[in-house]
C-alpha positions, 0 to 999 in steps of 0.5 A: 226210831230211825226205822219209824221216821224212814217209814213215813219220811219216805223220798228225797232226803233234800226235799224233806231238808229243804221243807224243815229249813222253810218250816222252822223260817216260817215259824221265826221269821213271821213271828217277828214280822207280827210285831206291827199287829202289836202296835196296832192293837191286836193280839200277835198270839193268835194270829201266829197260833192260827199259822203254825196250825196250818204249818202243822196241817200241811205237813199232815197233807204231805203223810196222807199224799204219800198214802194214796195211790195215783190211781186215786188222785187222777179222778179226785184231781178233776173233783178237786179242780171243779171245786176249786172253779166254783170257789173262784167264780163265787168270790168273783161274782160276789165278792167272797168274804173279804176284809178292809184292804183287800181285793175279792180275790179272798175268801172264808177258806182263803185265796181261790187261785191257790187251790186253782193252781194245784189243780191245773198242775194235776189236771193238765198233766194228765191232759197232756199225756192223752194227747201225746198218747193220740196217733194224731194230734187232736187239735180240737180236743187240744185248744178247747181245753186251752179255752176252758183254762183261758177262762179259769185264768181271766177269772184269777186274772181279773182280781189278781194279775201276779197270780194269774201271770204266774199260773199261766207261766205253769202252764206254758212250761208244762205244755213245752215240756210236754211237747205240744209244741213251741209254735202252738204254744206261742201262738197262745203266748202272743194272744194272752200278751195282746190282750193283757196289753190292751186291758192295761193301755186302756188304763193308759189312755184314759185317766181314772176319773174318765173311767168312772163317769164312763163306769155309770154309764157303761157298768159293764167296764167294772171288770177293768178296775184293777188295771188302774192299780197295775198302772200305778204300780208300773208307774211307781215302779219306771217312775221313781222320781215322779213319786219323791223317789231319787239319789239324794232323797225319799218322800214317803207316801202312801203310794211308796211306803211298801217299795220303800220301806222294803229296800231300807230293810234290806240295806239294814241287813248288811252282810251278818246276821244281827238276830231275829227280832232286830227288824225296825221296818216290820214296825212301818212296813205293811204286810211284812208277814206277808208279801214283804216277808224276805226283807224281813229275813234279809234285815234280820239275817243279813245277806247270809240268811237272804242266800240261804233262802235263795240256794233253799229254792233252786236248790228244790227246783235242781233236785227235782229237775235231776228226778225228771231227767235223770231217774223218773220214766213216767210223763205223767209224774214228769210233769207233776213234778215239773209244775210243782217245783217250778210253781214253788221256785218261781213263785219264790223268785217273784217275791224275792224280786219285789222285795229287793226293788227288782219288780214291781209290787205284786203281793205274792207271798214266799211260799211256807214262809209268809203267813197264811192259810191256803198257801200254806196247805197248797204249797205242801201239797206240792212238796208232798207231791214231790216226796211221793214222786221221788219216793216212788224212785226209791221203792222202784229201786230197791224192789230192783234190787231185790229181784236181782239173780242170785250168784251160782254157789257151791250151795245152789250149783245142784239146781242149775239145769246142765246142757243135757237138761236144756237141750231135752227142753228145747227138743219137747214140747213145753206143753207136756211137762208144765203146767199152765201157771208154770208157762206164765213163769218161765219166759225166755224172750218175750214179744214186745206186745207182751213186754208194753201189757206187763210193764203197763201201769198207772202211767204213760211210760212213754219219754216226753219228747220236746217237739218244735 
């Protein structure tokens, strides 16, 4: 049984640990943040029945990730990309199939932007490894590529400015890590900075109401309605008092509920467990199950289970920083996996942020924890990712183990050539005594052209370099 499960649980040990413990959170935690959909009037059965079901599809992602080859996934990653664009430009133009409440950003198969920053991971890794691969740096080739994924990002920036942040976030680590450069990199950073910064001042300098007599007159500024949001949740965010926030006292309001209701939650915690299902505030939190999953798991288990959720993902992000630096040679893997567990790692970090009060609201879920459908498969996606490449690691491993010589034994001693036998070797012409298959095998120095042609795979083997 053991034999069976080490076939198909291949790669990091810690991986696979730190996926079952997210898993079995997943399955207790928002569970028990449905207990609103109760009180509500809806049906919770369901609904968790629909979210273990994709638990159980990611995990399947994750064994048929391990099975195909990276020769395959490059090609189908510019496929999957082009897909995942055309979803996204759908919803954006018309809105996707949206529900009370929510923003455009979601359709019938789920948010767009997840399945956009899986395949940006892919894509841009392999971009990255042919422009380092180029004698020159192909400048042009270089920055309109940055245009096409500047275009991708104000699609996602538009609906959804976290996610939007987030992906870029990727993209920027990918490329530094990468060694395209800081002062080019930089010079994208500040441009994006400028023009989110004027998107959210206009919002500033002139009030909501403005903006809607403006809209009818000028339809084309419809595209800067949700700065208003990202207003307000600055402003609720810097401006506690304004809206019946301060020491001695809270008003709760629609504006406030979430960013209230969060931080009561994870006060109740105290420092040990009380026990799933205790949660008071998924009775009066929105969204509990979802963008305020870790107060949920903070009053439930206390300070002790928020920690251990902590130390789950960065412990993730430390093990497959120690492959990259430490055991895996080829870029572009180096860099799949980089994007991966700092995709997952950071994403964490944001939501975890908002939940204790440290942010402003931004809807991002804590990733295989909160519920969902997309997120859900793309996050294992990633972890599968990760498997594979660590996996890779091992099976290198053990094949150089096994072609390994062999120590010279009284058993094996006949068959080692003496001093005589060499020197006649070296004396004749190899040509006369072996034949052409036997030239292939017996190599005593070979050149180095011929050393980069064998040992040339499906990767660029060449070191990333950081580069200033």
């Amino acid at each position: 049984m053991s034999a069976f499960f080490s076939q198909i649980m291949k790669g990091s040990r810690i991986v696979w640990i730190i996926y079952g413990i997210l898993f079995i959170l997943s399955c207790t935690v928002t569970f028990s943040a449905m207990s609103k959909l109760a009180l509500d009037g809806t049906s919770v059965s369901a609904p968790f029945l629909r979210h273990v079901m994709f638990l159980f599809v990611g995990v399947a992602v994750i064994l048929v990730i391990q099975i195909v080859d990276f020769r395959i996934i490059k090609p189908l990653s510019f496929a999957y990309l082009i897909f995942a664009v055309a979803i996204l430009g759908y919803v954006s133009v018309t809105g996707g199939n949206v529900s009370t409440g929510n923003a455009s950003r979601f359709s019938a198969i789920g948010q767009p932007s997840e399945y956009v920053k899986f395949g940006l991971i892919l894509v841009l890794a392999e971009i990255i490894v042919f422009v380092k691969k180029q004698e020159v740096f192909p400048t042009r080739f270089f920055y309109i590529t940055m245009l096409i994924i500047a275009g991708i990002l104000l699609l996602i920036f538009l609906e959804n400015l976290s996610s939007a942040v987030i992906i870029a976030s990727i993209v920027i680590v990918m490329l530094l890590f990468g060694g395209i450069g800081i002062w080019r990199v930089s010079k994208m950073v500040l441009i994006a900075g400028f023009f989110v910064t004027c998107i959210i001042g206009f919002a500033y300098l002139f009030p909501e109401n403005k903006y809607k007599v403006m809209v009818e007159d000028y339809p084309a500024l419809r595209f800067i309605d949700r700065a208003y949001t990202w207003k307000g949740r600055l402003d609720r965010h810097f401006n506690q008092e304004e809206i019946g926030i301060s020491d001695d006292h809270i008003l709760v309001t629609d504006k406030n509920r979430q960013e209230v209701y969060a931080k009561v939650a994870v006060c109740r915690g105290g420092w040990l467990p009380s026990g799933p299902g205790s949660s008071l505030q998924r009775n009066y939190l929105p969204e509990a199950f979802s963008d305020y999953v870790f107060a949920i798991a903070a009053e439930e288990g206390g300070f002790l289970l928020g920690l251990l959720i902590v130390i789950v993902y960065l412990t993730l992000f430390l093990v497959s920083l120690h492959y990259i630096i430490f055991k895996e040679q080829k870029s572009y893997r180096k860099l799949v996996l980089l994007g991966c567990a700092f995709s997952i790692t950071f994403q964490a970090a944001v939501h975890i942020a908002v939940s204790v009060g440290a942010m402003p609201v931004t809807g991002q879920t804590l990733p295989l924890v909160s519920r969902g459908g997309a997120s859900l498969v793309v996050v294992s996606a990633m972890f599968g990712m990760i498997i594979k490449i660590t996996a890779g690691q091992s099976e290198a491993k053990k094949n150089k183990h096994q072609v390994e010589p062999q120590p010279i034994t009284a058993e094996n001693a006949t068959n080692v050539p003496t001093e005589e036998d060499s020197t006649d070797i070296i004396t004749e012409p190899i040509e006369k005594h072996l034949s052409d298959d036997e030239l292939e095998i017996i190599i005593n120095e070979p050149s180095a052209s011929d050393d980069s042609q064998t040992n040339q795979t499906d990767d660029d083997d060449s070191i990333i370099i950081f580069e200033e």
